[in-house]
C-alpha positions as CSV (number, residue, x, y, z in Angstrom):
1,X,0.0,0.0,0.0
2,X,1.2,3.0,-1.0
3,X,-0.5,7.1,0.7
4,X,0.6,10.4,0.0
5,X,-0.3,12.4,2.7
6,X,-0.1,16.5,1.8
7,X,0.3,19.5,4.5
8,X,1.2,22.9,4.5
9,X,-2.5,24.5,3.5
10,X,-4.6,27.1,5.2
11,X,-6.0,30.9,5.4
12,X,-3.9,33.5,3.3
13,X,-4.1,37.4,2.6
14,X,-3.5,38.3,-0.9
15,X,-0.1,38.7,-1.6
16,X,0.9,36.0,0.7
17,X,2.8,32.6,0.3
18,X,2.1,29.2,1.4
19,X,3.9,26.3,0.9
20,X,2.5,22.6,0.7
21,X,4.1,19.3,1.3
22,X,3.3,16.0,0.0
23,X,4.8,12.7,1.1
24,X,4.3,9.4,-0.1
25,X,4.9,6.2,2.2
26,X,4.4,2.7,2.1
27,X,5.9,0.4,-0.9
28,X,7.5,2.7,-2.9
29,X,10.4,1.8,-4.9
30,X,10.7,5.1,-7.0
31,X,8.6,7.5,-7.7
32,X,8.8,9.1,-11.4
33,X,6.0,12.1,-11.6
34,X,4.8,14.1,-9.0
35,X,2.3,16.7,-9.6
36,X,-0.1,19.2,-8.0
37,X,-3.4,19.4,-9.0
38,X,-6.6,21.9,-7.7
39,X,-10.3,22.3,-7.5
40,X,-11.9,25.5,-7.0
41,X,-15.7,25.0,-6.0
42,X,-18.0,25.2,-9.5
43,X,-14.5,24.0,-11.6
44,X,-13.1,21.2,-12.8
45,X,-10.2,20.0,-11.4
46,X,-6.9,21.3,-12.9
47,X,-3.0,21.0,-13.4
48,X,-1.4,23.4,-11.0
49,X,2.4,21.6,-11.6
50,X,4.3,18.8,-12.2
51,X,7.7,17.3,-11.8
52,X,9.8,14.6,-13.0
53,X,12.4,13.0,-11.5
54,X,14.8,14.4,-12.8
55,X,13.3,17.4,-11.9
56,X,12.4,19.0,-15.2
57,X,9.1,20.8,-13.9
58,X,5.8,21.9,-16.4
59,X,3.7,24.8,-14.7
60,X,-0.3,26.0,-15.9
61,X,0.4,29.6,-17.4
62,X,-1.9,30.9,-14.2
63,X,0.6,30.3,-11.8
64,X,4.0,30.7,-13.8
65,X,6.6,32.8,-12.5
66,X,4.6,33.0,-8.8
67,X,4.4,29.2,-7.7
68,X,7.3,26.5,-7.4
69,X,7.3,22.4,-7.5
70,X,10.4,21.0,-5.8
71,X,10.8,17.2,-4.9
72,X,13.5,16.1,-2.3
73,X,13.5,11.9,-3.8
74,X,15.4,11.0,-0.5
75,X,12.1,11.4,1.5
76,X,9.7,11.1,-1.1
77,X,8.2,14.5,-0.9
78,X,7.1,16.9,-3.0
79,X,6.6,20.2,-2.4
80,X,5.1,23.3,-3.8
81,X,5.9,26.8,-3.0
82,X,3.1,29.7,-3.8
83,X,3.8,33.4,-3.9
84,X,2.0,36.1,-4.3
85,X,-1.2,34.5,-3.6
86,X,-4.8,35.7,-5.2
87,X,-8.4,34.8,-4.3
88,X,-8.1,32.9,-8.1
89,X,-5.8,30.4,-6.0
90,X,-8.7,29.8,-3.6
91,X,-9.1,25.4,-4.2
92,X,-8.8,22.0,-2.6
93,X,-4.8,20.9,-3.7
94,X,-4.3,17.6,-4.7
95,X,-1.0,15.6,-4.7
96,X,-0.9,13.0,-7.5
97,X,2.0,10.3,-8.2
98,X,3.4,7.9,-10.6
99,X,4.8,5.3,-8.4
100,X,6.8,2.0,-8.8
101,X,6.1,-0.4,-5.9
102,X,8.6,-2.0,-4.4
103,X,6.7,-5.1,-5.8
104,X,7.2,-4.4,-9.7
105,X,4.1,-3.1,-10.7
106,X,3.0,0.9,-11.2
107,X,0.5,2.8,-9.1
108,X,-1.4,6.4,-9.7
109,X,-2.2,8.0,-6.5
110,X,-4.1,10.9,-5.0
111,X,-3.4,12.7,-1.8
112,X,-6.4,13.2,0.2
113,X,-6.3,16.9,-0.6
114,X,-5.8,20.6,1.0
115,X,-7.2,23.8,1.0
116,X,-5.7,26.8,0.6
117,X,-8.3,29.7,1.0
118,X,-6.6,33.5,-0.1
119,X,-8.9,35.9,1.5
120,X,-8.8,39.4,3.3
C-alpha cells in the first residue's frame, strides 16, 4: 500500500505565500511524476504543476513565475511553493504520483487533498 499524505495548506491574505508538502509512504520503490493538481468549487479540477524525477518541472500559465514544484527523492516529498497568492488560488490541492512499488508493478495516486483559502 502506497499514501501520499499532503500538508502545508490554510488561510492566506492576498499577496501571501504558502507552501504545501506532500509525502508518499508505504511500498515505494521510485517515484517518477509528482504533480499538483486543484479544484476550486463550481470547476473542474486542474493542473497546477508537475515534476519529473529528474526534476524538469511543467507549470499551468496561471501560476508561472509565482508558484514553485520541488521534490527532495530522498524522502519522497514533493513540495510546492506559492507566492503572491490571489483569491483565483482559492481550491482544494491535490498531490498525485506515478509510483513503482517496491513489488514491480506501477500505481497512480491521489493525496487526500488541501485547501488553501486566499482571502482578506
Amino acid at each position: 500500500q502506497v499514501q501520499l499524505v499532503e500538508s502545508g495548506g490554510g488561510l492566506v491574505q492576498p499577496g501571501g505565500s504558502l507552501n504545501l508538502s506532500c509525502a508518499a509512504s508505504g511500498s515505494v520503490f521510485r517515484i517518477n511524476i509528482m504533480g499538483w493538481y486543484r479544484r476550486a468549487p463550481g470547476k473542474q479540477r486542474e493542473l497546477v504543476a508537475t515534476i519529473k524525477s529528474g526534476r524538469r518541472t511543467n507549470y499551468a500559465d496561471s501560476v508561472k513565475g509565482r508558484f514553485a514544484i520541488s521534490r527532495d527523492n530522498t524522502k519522497n516529498t514533493a513540495y510546492l511553493q506559492m507566492n503572491n497568492l490571489s483569491p483565483e488560488d482559492t481550491a482544494g490541492y491535490y498531490c498525485n504520483a506515478s509510483i513503482m512499488l517496491i513489488t514491480g508493478h506501477s500505481k497512480e495516486c491521489w493525496g487526500q487533498g488541501t485547501q488553501v483559502t486566499v482571502s482578506s
